[in-house]
C-alpha positions as CSV (number, residue, x, y, z in Angstrom):
1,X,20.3,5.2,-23.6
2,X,17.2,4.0,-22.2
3,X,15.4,5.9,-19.3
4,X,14.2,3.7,-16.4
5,X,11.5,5.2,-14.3
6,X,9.9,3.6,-11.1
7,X,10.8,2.9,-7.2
8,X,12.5,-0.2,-8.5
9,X,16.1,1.0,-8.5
10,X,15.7,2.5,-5.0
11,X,13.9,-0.2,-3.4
12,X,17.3,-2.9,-4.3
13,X,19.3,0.2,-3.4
14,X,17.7,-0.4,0.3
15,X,18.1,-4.3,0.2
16,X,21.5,-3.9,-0.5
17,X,21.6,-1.5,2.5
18,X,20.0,-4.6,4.6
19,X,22.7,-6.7,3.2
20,X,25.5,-4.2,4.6
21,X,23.8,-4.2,7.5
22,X,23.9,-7.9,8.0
23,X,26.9,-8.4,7.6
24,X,27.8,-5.5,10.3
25,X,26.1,-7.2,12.4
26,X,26.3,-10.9,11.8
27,X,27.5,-11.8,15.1
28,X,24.5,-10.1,17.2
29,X,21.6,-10.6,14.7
30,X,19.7,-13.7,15.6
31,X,19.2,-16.2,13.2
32,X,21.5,-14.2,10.1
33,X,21.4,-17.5,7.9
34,X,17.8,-17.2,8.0
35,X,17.9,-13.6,6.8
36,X,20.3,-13.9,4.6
37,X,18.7,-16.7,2.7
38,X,15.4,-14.5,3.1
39,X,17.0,-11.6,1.4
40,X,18.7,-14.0,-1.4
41,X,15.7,-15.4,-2.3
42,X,13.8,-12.5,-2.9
43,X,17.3,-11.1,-5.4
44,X,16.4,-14.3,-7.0
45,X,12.9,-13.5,-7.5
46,X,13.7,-10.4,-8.4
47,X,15.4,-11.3,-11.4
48,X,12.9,-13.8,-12.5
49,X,10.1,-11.8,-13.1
50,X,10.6,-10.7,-16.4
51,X,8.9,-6.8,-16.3
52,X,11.5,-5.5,-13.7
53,X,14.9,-4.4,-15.1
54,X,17.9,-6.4,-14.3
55,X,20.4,-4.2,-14.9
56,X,19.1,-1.9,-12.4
57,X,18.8,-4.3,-9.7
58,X,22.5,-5.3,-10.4
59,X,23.9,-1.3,-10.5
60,X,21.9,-0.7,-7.2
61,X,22.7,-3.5,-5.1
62,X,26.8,-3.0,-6.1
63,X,26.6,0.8,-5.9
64,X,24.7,0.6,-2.5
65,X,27.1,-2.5,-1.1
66,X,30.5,-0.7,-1.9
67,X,29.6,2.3,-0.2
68,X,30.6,2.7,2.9
């Protein structure tokens, strides 16, 4: 098992929590496609730079998106 230390885990934990968030509040958020395509784009750099753990990004934004 390998140990993962760093803010990185937390701080996708928190954009997921901005996704959730969006989509509570699609209808009164001006502009959503323009967040939400904000927030996508930075996933996808996320997973592009090579130093930052994928698989951590991936457990925090599904743990953090299914909880309600």
């Amino acid at each position: 098992m390998v140990q993962l230390m760093g803010a990185s885990g937390s701080l996708y934990g928190l954009i997921a929590v901005l996704l959730v968030d969006l989509m509570y509040t699609w209808k009164e958020t001006k502009g959503p496609f323009k967040q939400l395509l904000k927030i996508t784009l930075f996933i996808v750099f996320a997973f592009l730079i090579g130093n930052i753990d994928s698989s951590v990004i991936l457990t925090n934004l599904l743990r953090n998106t299914t909880v309600h």
